[in-house]
C-alpha positions in Angstrom: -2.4 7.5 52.2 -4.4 4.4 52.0 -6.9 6.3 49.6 -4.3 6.7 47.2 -2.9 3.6 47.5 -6.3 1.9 46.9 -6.5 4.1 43.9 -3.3 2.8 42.2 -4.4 -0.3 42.6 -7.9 0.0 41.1 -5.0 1.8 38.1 -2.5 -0.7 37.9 -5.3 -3.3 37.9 -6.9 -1.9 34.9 -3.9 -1.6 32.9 -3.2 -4.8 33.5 -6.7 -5.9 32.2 -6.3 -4.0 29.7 -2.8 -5.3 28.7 -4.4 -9.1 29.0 -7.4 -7.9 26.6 -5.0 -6.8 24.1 -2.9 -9.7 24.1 -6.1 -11.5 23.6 -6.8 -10.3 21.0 -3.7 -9.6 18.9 -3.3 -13.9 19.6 -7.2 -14.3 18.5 -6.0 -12.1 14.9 -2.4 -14.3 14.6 -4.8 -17.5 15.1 -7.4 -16.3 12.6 -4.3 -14.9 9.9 -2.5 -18.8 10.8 -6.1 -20.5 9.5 -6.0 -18.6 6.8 -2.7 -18.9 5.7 -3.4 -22.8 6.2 -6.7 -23.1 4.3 -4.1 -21.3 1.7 -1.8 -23.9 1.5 -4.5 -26.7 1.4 -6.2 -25.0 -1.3 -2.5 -24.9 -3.1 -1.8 -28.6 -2.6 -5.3 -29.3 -4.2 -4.8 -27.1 -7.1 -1.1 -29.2 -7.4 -2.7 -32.2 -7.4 -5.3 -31.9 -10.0 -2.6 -30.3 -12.4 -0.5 -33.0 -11.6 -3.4 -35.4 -12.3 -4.4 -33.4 -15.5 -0.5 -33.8 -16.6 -0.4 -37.4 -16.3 -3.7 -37.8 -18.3 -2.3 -35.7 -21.0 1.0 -37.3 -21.1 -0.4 -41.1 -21.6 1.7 -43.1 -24.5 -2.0 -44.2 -26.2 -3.5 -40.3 -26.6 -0.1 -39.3 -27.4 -0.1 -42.0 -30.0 -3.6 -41.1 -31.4 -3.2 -37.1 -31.6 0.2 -38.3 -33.6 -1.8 -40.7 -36.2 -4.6 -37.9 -36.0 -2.6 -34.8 -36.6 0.4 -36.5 -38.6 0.2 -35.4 -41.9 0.3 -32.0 -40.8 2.9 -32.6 -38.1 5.0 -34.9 -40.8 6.3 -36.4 -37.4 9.5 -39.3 -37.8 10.6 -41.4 -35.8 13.9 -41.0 -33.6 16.8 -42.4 -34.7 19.8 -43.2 -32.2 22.6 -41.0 -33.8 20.1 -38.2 -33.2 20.9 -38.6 -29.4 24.1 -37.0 -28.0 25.5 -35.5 -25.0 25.9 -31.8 -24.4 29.6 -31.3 -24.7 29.2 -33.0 -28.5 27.2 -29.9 -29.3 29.2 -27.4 -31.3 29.9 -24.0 -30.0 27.4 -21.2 -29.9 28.6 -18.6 -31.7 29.6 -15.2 -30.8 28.6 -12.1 -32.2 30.1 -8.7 -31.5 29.4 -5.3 -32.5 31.7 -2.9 -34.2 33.8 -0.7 -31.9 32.2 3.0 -32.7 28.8 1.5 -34.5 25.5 3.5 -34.1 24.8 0.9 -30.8 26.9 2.4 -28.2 25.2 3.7 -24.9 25.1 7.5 -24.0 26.4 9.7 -21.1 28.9 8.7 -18.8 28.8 4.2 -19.2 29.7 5.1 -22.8 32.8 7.4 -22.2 34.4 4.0 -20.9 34.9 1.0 -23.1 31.9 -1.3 -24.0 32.4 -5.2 -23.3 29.0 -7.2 -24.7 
């Protein structure tokens, strides 16, 4: 009786170092996977920061300015005029174009047994 009892032991204790060894190391993978996934998003917020920096170069008001006097008798650039400006609801309408009921467009098989809305 004690034999076997000794021997369950010795079992249960190496399951359970076995079960500890395994969580070890699935936390040791989620640790190295969470450095990753941060070096990642570092290497992201570098990348944003030089485009942003790049952007802001290219966007200054005196190259701007330059590649228009460089570039403007191709470009045939003018200046903005104020009645130019308007709001969106002053735009007219886009217009609408629809297809002849019956025309050579209309879809096969069963979704064109059924009338067509475009």
């Amino acid at each position: 009786m004690v034999r076997v009892l000794n021997i369950l032991f010795i079992v249960a204790v190496v399951i359970g170092a076995a079960t500890v060894y395994d969580l070890k190391m699935a936390a040791t993978k989620s640790a190295a996977k969470v450095a990753e996934l941060q070096r990642q998003i570092d290497e992201e917020r570098n990348a944003i920061r030089h485009l942003r920096a790049e952007w802001s170069v290219l966007n200054k008001p005196e190259r701007l300015q330059n590649l228009v006097e460089r570039y403007n008798e191709y470009l045939q650039l003018e200046a903005l005029e104020v009645r130019q400006i308007v709001m969106p609801d002053e735009l007219p309408a886009r217009p609408v174009t629809l297809e002849p009921i019956g025309g050579a467009d209309q879809m096969g098989g069963y979704a064109g047994s059924s009338a067509m809305i475009r």
